[in-house]
C-alpha positions in Angstrom: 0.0 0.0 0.0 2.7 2.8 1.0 5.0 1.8 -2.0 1.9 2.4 -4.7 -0.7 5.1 -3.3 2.6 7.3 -4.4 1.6 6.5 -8.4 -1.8 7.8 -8.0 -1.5 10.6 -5.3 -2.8 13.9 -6.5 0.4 16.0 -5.4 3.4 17.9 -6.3 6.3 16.4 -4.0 5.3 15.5 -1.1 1.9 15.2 1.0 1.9 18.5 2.1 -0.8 19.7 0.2 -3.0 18.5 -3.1 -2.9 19.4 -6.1 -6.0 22.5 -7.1 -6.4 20.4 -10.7 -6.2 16.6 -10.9 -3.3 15.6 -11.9 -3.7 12.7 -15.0 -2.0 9.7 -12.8 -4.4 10.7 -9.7 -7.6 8.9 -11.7 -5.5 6.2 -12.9 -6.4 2.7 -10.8 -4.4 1.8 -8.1 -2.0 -1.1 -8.9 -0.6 -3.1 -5.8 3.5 -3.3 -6.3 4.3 -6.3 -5.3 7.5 -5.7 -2.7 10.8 -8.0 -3.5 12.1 -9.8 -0.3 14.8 -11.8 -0.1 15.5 -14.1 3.2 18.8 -13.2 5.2 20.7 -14.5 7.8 21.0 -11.4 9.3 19.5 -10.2 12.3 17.8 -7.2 12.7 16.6 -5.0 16.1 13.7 -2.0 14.8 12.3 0.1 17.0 9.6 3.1 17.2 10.9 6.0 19.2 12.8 8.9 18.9 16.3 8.5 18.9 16.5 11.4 21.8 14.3 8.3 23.7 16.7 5.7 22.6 20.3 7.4 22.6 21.1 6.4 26.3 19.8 2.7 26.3 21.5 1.4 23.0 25.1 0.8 22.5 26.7 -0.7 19.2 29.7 -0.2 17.0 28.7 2.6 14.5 26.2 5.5 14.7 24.6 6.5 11.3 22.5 10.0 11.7 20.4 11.1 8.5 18.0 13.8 10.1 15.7 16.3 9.1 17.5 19.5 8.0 14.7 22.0 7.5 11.8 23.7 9.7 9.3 21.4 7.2 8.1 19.0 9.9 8.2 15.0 8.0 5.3 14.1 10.0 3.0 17.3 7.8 4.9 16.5 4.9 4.1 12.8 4.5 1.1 12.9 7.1 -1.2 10.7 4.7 1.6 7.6 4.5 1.5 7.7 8.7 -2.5 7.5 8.4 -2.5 4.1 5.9 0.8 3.3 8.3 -1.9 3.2 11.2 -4.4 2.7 9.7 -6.5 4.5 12.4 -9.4 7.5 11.8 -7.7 10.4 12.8 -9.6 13.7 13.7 -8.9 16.8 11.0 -8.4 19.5 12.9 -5.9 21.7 10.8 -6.8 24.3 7.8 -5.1 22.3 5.5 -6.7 19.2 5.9 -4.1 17.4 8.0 -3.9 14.6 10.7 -3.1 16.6 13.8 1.0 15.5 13.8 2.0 17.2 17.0 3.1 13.8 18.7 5.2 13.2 16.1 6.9 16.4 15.4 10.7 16.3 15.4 13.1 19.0 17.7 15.7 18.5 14.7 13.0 20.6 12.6 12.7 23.7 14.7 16.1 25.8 15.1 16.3 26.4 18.7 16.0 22.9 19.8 18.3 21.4 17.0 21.1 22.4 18.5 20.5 20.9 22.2 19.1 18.0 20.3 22.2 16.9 18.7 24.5 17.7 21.6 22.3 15.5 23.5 23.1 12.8 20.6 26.6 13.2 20.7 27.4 13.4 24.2 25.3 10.5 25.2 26.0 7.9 22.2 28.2 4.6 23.5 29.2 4.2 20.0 32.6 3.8 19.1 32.1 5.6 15.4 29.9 8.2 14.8 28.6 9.4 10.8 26.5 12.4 10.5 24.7 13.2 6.8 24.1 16.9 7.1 23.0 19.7 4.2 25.3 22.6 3.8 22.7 25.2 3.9 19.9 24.5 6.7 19.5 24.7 10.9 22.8 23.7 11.9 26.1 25.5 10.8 29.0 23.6 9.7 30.9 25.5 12.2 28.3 24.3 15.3 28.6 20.6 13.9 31.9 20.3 13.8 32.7 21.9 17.1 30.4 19.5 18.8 31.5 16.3 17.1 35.3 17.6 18.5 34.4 17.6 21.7 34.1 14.2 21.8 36.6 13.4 19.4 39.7 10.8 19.3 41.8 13.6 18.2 42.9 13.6 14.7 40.0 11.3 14.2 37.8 14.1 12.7 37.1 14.0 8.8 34.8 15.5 6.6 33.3 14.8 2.6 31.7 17.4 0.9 29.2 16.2 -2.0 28.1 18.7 -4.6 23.9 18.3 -4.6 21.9 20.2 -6.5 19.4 22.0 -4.3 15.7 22.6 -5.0 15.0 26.1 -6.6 12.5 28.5 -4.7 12.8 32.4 -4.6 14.0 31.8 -1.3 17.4 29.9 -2.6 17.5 30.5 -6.5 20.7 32.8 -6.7 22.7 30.4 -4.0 25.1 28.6 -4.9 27.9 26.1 -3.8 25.5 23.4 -2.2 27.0 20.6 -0.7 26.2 17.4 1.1 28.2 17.3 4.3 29.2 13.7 5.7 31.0 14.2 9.0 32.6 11.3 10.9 34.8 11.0 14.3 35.8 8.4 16.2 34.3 8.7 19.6 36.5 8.7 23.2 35.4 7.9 26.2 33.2 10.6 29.0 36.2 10.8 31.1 38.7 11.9 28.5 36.1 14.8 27.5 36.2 18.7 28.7 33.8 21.1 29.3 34.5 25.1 28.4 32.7 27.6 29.9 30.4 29.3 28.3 32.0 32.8 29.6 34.8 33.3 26.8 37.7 34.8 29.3 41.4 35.7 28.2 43.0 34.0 31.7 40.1 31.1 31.8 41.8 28.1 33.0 40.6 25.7 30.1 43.9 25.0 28.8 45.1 23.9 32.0 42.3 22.1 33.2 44.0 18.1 31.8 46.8 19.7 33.9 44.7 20.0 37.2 42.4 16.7 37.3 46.0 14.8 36.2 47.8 16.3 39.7 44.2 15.6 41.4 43.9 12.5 44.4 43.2 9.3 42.6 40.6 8.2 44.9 37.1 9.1 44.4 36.0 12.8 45.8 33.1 12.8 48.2 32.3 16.9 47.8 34.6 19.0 45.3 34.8 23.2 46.7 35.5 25.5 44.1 35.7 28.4 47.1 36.7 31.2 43.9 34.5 30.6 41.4 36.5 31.9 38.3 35.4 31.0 35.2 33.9 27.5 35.9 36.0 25.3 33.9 37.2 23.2 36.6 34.5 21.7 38.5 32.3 21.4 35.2 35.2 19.1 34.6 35.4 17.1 37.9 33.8 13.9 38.4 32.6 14.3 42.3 29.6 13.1 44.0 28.9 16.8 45.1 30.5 20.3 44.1 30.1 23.2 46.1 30.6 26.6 43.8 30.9 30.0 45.5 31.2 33.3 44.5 31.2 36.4 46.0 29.7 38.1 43.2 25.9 37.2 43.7 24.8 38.7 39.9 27.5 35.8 38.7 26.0 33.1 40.7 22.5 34.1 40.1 23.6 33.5 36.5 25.5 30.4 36.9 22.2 28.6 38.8 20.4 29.9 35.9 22.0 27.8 33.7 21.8 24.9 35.8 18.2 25.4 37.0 16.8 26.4 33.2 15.9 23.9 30.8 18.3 23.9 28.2 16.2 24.0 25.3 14.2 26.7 26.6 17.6 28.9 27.7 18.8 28.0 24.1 15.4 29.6 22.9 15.8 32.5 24.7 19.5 32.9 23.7 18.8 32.6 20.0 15.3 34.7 19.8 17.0 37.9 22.6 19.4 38.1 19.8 16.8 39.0 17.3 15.0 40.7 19.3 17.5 43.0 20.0 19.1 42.9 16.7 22.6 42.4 18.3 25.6 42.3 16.4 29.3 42.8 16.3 30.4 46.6 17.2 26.7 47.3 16.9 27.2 49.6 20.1 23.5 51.7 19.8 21.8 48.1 19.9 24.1 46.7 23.0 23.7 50.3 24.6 20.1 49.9 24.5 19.8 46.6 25.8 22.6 47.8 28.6 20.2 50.6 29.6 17.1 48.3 29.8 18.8 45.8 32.1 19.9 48.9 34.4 16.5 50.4 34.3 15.0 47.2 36.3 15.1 46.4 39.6 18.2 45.0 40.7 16.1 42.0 42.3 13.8 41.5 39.2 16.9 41.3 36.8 17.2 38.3 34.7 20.4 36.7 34.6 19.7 35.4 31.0 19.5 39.5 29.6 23.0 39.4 31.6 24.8 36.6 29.4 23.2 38.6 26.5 25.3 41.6 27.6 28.4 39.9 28.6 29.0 38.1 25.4 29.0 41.4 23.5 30.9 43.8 26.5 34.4 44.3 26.7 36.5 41.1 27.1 33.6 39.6 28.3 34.3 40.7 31.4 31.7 40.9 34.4 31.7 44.5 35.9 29.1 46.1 37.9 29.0 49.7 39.8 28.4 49.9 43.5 24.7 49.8 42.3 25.4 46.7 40.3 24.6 48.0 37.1 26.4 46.7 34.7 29.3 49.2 33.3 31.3 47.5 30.5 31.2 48.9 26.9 30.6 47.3 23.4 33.3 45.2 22.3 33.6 43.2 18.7 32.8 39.9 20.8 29.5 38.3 20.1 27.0 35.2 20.4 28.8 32.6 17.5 28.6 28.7 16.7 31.5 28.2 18.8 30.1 29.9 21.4 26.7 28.4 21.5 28.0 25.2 21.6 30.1 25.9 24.6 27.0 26.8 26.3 25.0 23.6 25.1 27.4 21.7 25.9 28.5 23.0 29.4 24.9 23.2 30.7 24.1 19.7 29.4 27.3 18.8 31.8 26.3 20.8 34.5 22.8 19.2 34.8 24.7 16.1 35.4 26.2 16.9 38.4 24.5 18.1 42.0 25.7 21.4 43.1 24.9 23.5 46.1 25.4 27.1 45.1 27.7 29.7 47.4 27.7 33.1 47.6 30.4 33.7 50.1 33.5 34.6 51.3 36.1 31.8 50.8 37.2 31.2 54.3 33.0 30.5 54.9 33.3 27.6 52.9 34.0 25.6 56.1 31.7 22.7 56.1 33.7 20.3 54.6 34.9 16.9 55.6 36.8 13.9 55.3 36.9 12.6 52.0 36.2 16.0 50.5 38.4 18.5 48.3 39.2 22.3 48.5 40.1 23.6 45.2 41.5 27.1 45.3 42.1 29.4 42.4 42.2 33.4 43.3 42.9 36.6 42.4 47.0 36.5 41.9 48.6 39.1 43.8 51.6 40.0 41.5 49.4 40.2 38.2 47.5 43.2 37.6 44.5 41.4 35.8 40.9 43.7 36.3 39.9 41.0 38.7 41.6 43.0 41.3 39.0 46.1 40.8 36.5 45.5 43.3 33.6 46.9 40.5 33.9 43.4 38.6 35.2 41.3 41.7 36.3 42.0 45.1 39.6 43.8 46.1 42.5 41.7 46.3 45.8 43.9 46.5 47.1 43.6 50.0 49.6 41.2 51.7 46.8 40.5 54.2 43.9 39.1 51.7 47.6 36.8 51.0 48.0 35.6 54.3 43.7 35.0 54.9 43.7 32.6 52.2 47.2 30.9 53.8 45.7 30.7 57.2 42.5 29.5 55.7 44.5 26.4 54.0 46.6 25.8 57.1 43.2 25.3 59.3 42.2 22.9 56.0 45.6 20.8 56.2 44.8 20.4 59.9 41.4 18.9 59.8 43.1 16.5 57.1 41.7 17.5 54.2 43.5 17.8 50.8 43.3 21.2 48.9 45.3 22.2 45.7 45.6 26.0 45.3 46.7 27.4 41.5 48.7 30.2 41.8 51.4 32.0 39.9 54.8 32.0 41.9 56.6 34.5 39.3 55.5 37.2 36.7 57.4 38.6 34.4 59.5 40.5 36.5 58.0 39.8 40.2 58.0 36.6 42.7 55.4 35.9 45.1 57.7 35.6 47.7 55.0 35.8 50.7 53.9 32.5 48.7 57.7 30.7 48.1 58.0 31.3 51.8 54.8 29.4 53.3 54.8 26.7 50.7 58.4 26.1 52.7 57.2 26.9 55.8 54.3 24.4 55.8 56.6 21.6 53.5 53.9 22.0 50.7 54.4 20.0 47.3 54.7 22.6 44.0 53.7 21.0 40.9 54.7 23.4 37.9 52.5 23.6 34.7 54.0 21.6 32.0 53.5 23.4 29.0 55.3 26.3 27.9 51.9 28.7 26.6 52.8 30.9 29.2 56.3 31.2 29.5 56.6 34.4 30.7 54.6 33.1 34.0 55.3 30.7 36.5 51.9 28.9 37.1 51.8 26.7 39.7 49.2 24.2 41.6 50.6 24.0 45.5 49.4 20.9 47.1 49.6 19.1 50.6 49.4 15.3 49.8 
């Protein structure tokens, strides 16, 4: 039945929509194709789900994805072949004379779930190879795909075919050209070998040292990790924990950090995508970010919402997070701005952080004092011989003085004696300075330096002090 009604249906393409005139093979009869089987020794498994449903509960050698690659829904398109399919006496509901198809609508056909979609697909496939059939020209950019797929790469295992296809002619896409079938492929690693970046694009971010940090970490399993100084979140998205604890002083950060994590991601990816149209934010666009800027100061600091934040940060200044005394936010334009590579860094590190249980901090470090056996105090602050604008109190807190030094060393001493492990990154020299307050109490106390490995930042000594 499915294989002939398509010689005699009364339509252009596809079951969208009939025809106004018969068309001459729509009053021809009906002939029943008879369907060529052969018998096989091979087994099959079929099943009827989405593969969002399925993704986490199958697990095979090689992962083929074809999927939609427009906003055309299949289930309108071919509605008519899922009625014979059922063979059931669905209610018309719909203008256009159409089996309501809202049950089987797909998130790859709408443009702000896609992208959470396929993350999703990605990050939770236990295949070894994965095979992507994509169209050069649709929801998902080339750029998003393959920053994605790298993230859970084998590296060097990443390789991509381009196909020439000739694309279907509307005024919408007559005058394009260069259309391409994409076939993407990578060879999968395992979870553990996988980072997370944080979605907060920062020159001095930690990312590139954050293999460094969980190789130097205990090798038994960490009841609760602390991150007592927040700063940019890339190393307790990465830690595998059964609890983190994240503080941060700033509360407008935190707030915006338990966003994330408290949001659902297809509806913070929604928001993302449609604020930026809404605002019609762009690159050096500084009368559209100023506009925004003054809208988010012009609420109540209480009522603001951390999502019209992120907006702002990722087209301010660096990306940096500044505030006046009043907490509105102070930073100007800057040609920074909401990309592929960004949005997948936030897909990606909110589909991480709803894996883990966090407890949320908005503290001073030496408050973090609940911990216990078992547990882990992971220490990254402000560094007192670098002259970074974390040290202005209007984006941070102040931290210039010898004695903010010496209450974070007193505050690891009273952590060494309760008998809990802590690392602390710090820089012991800086171009021309030396921390010598630090030298002096990692000898004093007989603490372990580990020195980073890599020569990125050769003209700083960075450093992870630890006392086991």
């Amino acid at each position: 039945m499915l294989e002939s009604v398509s010689k005699v249906a009364n339509i252009a393409w596809v079951y969208g929509a009939f025809l106004k005139t018969r068309d001459p093979r729509a009053v021809k009869s009906m002939q029943f194709l008879k369907i060529d089987s052969k018998e096989t020794s091979k087994k099959a498994i079929v099943y009827n789900d989405t593969i969002e449903n399925l993704i986490c509960n199958i697990e095979w050698d090689i992962l083929y994805l074809d999927p939609p690659y427009t906003k055309n829904q299949y289930s309108v398109q071919y509605h008519l072949l899922e009625t014979i399919a059922k063979y059931d006496a669905p209610i018309i509901a719909w203008k256009w004379w159409l089996r309501n198809t809202s049950e089987t609508s797909s998130l790859w056909s709408r443009e702000w779930d896609v992208h959470v979609v396929f993350e999703k697909i990605i990050s939770n496939a236990r295949f070894k190879h994965i095979i992507l059939s994509y169209n050069s020209d649709w929801l998902m950019s080339k750029k998003f795909i393959e920053a994605t797929l790298k993230r859970y790469w084998k590296e060097d295992s990443y390789e991509l075919v381009k196909i020439p296809y000739k694309q279907y002619k509307n005024h919408q896409t007559w005058e394009k050209e260069n259309h391409y079938e994409y076939l993407f492929y990578v060879e999968k690693k395992e979870r553990k070998y996988v980072s997370y970046a944080s979605p907060l694009n920062y020159q001095w971010w930690k990312y590139d040292l954050v293999d460094f940090i969980k190789s130097n970490l205990p090798q038994q399993k960490i009841n609760t990790f602390f991150d007592v100084f927040w700063w940019w979140y890339n190393v307790w998205v990465n830690i595998d924990a059964n609890k983190i604890v994240y503080n941060d002083i700033n509360h407008k950060v935190a707030e915006l950090i338990k966003t994330f994590y408290d949001t659902d991601l297809q509806e913070l990816a929604k928001y993302i995508m449609k604020a930026k149209k809404q605002y019609k934010l762009e690159i050096w666009d500084k009368e559209k970010y100023m506009a925004l800027r003054d809208k988010y100061n012009s609420i109540p600091e209480s009522e603001r919402d951390p999502k019209m934040l992120y907006m702002l940060i990722l087209y301010w200044f660096n990306q940096q997070i500044r505030f006046n005394s009043s907490y509105d936010f102070n930073n100007p334009v800057w040609p920074t701005w909401l990309n592929d590579l960004m949005l997948e860094k936030l897909i990606s590190f909110c589909s991480r952080m709803k894996e883990q249980n966090i407890e949320f901090m908005t503290s001073n470090f030496f408050d973090v004092n609940f911990y216990k056996e078992n547990d882990f105090i992971y220490c990254d602050p402000p560094y007192l011989i670098t002259l970074w604008s974390y040290n202005d109190w209007k984006r941070w807190f102040n931290w210039r003085s010898n004695k903010d030094e010496m209450s974070l060393y007193e505050y690891l001493e009273k952590v060494n004696k309760d008998s809990v492990k802590f690392m602390l990154s710090n820089v012991l020299e800086h171009r021309w300075k030396e921390n010598l307050i630090l030298k002096e109490w990692i000898k004093r106390n007989g603490l372990r330096v580990i020195e980073y490995w890599k020569n990125a930042r050769w003209w700083r000594k960075e450093i992870l002090v630890v006392n086991y």
